[in-house]
C-alpha positions as a LaTeX table, in Angstrom:
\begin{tabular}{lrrr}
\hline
Residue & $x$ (\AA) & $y$ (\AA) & $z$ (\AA) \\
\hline
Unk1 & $-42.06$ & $-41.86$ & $-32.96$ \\
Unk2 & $-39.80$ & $-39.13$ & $-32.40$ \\
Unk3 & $-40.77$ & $-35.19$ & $-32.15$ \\
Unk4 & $-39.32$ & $-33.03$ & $-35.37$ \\
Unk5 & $-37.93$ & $-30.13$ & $-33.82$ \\
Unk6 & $-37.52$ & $-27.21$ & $-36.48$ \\
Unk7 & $-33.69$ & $-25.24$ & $-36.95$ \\
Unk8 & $-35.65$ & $-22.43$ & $-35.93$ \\
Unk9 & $-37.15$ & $-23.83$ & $-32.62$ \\
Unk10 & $-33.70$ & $-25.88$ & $-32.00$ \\
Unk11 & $-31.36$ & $-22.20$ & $-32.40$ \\
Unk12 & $-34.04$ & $-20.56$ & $-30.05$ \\
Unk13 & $-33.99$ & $-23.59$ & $-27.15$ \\
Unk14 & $-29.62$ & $-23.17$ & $-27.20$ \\
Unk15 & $-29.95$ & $-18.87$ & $-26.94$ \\
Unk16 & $-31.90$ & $-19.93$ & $-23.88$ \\
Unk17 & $-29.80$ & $-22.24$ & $-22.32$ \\
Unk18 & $-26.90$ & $-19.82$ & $-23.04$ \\
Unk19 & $-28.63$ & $-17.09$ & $-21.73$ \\
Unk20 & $-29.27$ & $-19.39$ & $-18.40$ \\
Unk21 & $-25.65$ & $-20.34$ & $-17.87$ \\
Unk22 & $-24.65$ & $-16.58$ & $-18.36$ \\
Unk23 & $-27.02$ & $-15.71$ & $-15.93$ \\
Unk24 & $-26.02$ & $-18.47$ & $-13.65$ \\
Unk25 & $-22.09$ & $-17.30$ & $-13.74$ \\
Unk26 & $-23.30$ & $-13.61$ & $-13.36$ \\
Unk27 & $-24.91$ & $-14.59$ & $-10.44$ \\
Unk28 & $-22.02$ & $-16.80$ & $-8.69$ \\
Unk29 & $-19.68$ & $-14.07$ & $-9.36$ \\
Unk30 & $-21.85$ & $-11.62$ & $-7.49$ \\
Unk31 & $-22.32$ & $-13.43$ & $-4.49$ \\
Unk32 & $-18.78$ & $-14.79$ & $-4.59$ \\
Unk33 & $-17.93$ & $-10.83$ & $-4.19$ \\
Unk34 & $-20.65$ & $-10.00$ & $-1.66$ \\
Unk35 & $-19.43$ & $-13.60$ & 0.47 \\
Unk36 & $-15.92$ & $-12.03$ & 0.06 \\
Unk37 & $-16.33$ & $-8.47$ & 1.36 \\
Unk38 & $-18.70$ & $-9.59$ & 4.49 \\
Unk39 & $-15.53$ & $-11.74$ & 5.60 \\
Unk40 & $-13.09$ & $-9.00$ & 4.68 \\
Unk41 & $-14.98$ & $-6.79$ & 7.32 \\
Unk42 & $-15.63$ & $-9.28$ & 9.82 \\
Unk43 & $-11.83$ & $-10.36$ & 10.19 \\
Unk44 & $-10.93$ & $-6.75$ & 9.91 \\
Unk45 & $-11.06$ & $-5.34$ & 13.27 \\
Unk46 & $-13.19$ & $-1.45$ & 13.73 \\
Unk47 & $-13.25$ & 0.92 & 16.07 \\
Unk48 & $-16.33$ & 0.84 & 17.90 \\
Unk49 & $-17.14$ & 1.98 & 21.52 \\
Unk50 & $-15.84$ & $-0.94$ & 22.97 \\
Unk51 & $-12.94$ & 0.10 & 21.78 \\
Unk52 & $-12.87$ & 3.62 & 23.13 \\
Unk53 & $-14.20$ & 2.22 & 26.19 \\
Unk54 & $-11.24$ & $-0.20$ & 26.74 \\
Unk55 & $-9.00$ & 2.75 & 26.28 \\
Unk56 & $-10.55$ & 5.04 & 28.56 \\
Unk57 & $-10.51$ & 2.01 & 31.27 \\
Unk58 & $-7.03$ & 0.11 & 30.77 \\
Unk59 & $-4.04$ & 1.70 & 32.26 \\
Unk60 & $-1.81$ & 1.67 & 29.24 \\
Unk61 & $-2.91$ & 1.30 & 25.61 \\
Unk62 & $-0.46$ & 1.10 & 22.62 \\
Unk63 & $-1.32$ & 1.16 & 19.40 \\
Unk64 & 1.02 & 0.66 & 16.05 \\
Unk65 & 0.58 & 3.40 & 13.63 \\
Unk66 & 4.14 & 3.19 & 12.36 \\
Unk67 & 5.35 & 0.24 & 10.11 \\
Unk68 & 6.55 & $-1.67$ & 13.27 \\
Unk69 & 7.61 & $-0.96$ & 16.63 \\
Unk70 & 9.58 & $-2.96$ & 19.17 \\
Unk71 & 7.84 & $-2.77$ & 22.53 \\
Unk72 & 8.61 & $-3.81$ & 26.01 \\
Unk73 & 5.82 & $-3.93$ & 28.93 \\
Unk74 & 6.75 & $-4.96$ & 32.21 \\
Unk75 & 5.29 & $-5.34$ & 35.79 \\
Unk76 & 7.59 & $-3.89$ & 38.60 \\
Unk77 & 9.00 & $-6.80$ & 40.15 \\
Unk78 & 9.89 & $-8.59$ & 37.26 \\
Unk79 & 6.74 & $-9.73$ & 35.16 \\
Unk80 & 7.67 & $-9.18$ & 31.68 \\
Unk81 & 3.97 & $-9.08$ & 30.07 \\
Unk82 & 5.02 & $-8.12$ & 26.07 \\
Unk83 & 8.67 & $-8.42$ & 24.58 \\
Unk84 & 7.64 & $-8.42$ & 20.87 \\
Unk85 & 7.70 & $-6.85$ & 17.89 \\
Unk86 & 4.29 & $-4.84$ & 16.61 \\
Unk87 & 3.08 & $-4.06$ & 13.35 \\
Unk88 & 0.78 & $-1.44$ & 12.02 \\
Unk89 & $-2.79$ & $-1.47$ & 13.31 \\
Unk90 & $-1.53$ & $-3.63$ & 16.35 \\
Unk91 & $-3.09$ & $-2.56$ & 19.79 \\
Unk92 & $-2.40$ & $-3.95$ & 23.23 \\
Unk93 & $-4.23$ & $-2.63$ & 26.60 \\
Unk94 & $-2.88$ & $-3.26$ & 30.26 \\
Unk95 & $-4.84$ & $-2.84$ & 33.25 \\
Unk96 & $-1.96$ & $-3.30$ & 35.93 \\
Unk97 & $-1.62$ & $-0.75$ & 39.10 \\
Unk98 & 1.69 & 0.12 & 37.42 \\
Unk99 & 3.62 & $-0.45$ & 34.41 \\
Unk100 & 7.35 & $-0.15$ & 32.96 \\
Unk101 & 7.18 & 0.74 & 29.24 \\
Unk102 & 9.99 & 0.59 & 26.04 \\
Unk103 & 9.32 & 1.76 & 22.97 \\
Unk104 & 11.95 & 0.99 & 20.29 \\
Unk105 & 10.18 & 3.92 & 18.23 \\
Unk106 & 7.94 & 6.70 & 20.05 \\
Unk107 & 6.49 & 7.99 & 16.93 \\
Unk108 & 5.51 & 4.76 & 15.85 \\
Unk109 & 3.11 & 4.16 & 18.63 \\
Unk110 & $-0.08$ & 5.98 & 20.31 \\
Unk111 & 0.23 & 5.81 & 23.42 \\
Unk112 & $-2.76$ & 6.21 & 26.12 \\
Unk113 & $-1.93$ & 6.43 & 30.09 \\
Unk114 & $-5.69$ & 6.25 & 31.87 \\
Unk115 & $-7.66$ & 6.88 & 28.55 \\
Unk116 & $-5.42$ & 10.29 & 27.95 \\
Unk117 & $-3.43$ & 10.56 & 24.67 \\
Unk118 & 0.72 & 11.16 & 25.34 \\
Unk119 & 2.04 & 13.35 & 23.18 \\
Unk120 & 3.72 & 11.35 & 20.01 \\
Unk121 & 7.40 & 10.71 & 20.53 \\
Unk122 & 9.92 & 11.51 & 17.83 \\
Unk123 & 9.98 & 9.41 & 15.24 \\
Unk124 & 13.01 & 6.80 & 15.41 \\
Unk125 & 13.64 & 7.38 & 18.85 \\
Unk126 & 13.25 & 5.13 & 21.94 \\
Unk127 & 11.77 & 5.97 & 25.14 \\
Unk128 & 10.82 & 5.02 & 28.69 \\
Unk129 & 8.27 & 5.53 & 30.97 \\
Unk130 & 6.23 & 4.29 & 33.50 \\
Unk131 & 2.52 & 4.15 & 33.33 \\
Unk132 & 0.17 & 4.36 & 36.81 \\
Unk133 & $-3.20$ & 3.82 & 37.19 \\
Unk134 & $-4.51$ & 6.86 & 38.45 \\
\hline
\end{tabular}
């Protein structure tokens, strides 16, 4: 024999089971966004020391703070190490004795010779240098 379940009982049992599945979407969304912002910050590369430390110990260190930059790094000799296009929030550090440098923009790049900070170039203008590990 089957159980009589009243209308009362039966409206009660589905404000539950809505209640449930609201909860259970509530709950996926949230750690859809938390899943979503840890691997936002993981791929998304910080300062840290390490950073500051690679600086202060490379030779040369570029870094894209313009929209893009062309830039040329060369070794003496003949080596050409980067011929390439950069975009903003690219960096690059060389540790070579000595270094032949092009920027296609000077104000679109900070530039650091033995962990100190050039002066910023003007913007839209190209430059040259050589950096020496000193």
């Amino acid at each position: 024999m089957g159980r009589h379940v009243s209308p009362q009982r039966m409206r009660s049992l589905r404000g539950v089971t809505v209640l449930a599945l609201v909860g259970i979407v509530v709950l996926t969304g949230v750690l859809a966004f938390a899943g979503h912002s840890i691997w936002v910050r993981v791929r998304e590369p910080a300062p840290t020391r390490r950073t500051t430390a690679a600086v202060r110990a490379a030779t040369l260190a570029l870094s894209v703070t313009g929209p893009r930059c062309r830039v040329f790094v060369g070794v003496p000799g003949g080596d050409i190490l980067v011929n390439r296009t950069l975009v903003r929030g690219q960096t690059l550090w060389f540790a070579d004795a000595r270094l032949n440098v092009v920027l296609s923009d000077a104000g679109a790049v900070d530039v650091h010779v033995n962990g100190v900070r050039r002066p910023p170039g003007e913007q839209g203008r190209r430059i040259a240098f050589t950096a020496v590990r000193g």
